[in-house]
C-alpha positions in Angstrom: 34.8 6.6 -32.1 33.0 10.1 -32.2 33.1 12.2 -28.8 29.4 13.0 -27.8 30.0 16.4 -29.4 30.9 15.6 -32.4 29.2 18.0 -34.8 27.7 15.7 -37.2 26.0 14.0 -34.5 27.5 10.3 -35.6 29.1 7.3 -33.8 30.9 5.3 -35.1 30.5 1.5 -34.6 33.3 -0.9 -35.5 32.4 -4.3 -35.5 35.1 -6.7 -36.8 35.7 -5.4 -40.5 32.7 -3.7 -40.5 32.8 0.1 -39.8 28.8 1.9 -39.3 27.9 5.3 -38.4 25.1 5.2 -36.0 22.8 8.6 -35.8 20.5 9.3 -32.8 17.8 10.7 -35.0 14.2 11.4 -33.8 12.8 8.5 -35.6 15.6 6.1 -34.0 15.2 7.1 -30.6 10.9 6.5 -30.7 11.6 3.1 -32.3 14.4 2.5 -29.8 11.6 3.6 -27.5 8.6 1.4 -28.2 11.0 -2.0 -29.4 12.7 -1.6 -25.6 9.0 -0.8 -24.1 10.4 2.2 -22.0 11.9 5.7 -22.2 15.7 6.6 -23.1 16.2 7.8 -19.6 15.3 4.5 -18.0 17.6 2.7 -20.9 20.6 4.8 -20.6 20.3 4.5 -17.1 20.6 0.5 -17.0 23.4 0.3 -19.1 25.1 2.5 -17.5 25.0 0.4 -14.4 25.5 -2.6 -16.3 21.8 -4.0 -16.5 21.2 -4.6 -20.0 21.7 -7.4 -22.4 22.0 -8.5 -26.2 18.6 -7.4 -27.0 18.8 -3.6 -25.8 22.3 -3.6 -27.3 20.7 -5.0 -30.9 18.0 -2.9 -30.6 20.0 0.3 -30.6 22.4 -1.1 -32.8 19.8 -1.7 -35.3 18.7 1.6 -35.4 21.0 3.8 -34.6 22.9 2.2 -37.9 19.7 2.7 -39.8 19.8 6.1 -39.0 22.9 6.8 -40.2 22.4 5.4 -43.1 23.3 2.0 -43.5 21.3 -1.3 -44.7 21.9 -5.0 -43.0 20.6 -7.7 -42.5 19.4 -8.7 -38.7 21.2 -11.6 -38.4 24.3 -10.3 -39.9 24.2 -7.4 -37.5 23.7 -10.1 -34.5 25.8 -12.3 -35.5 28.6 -9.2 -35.6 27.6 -7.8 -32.2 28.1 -11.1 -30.5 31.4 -11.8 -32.3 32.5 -8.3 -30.9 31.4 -9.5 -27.1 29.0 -8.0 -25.4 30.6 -5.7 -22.9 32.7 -4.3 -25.3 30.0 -2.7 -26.9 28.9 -0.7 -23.5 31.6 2.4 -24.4 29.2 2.7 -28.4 26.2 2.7 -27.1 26.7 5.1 -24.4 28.1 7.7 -26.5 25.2 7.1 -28.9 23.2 7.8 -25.8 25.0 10.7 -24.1 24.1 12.1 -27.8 20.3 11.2 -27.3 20.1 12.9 -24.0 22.2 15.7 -24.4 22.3 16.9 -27.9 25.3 17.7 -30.0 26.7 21.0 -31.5 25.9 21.4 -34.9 28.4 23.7 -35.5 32.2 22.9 -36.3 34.7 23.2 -33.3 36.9 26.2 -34.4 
């Protein structure tokens, strides 16, 4: 999984045999926004303390992935976030939204 400084600004999301890049780009983080009904702060802040369930998880899922490129199919991604249990998906989604609030180099790490 990327580091929160990885340059290309991606994370990677691994969900059974399915491997997606997720990219916090401008346009995912305002639908993230209004789908959730509250700001990122207020988001990242819940699931950091463990408040959060399938829906926010899906929701950031779905795009985040979209922003990095990648096409599927609701239930398909669902049905693989549920398969890959819920908690376990806490560690992705934070570094997708230590990325969000904090940024990323752009540059390569010499």
């Amino acid at each position: 999984m990327a580091a929160p400084d990885d340059p290309k600004g991606e994370v990677e999301l691994v969900l059974g045999s399915t491997s997606l890049v997720m990219r916090p780009t401008f346009e995912a983080q305002r639908k993230i926004q209004r789908e959730l009904g509250e700001g990122l702060m207020a988001i990242a802040d819940r699931i950091f303390r463990g408040d959060y369930g399938v829906e926010e998880v899906f929701v950031i899922c779905k795009h985040g992935v979209a922003a990095g490129g990648s096409v599927i199919d609701d239930d398909v991604l669902g049905d693989l976030i549920v398969r890959r249990g819920l908690r376990s998906m806490t560690e992705p989604i934070l570094v997708f939204l230590s990325m969000v609030l904090g940024g990323w180099s752009d540059t390569e790490k010499k």
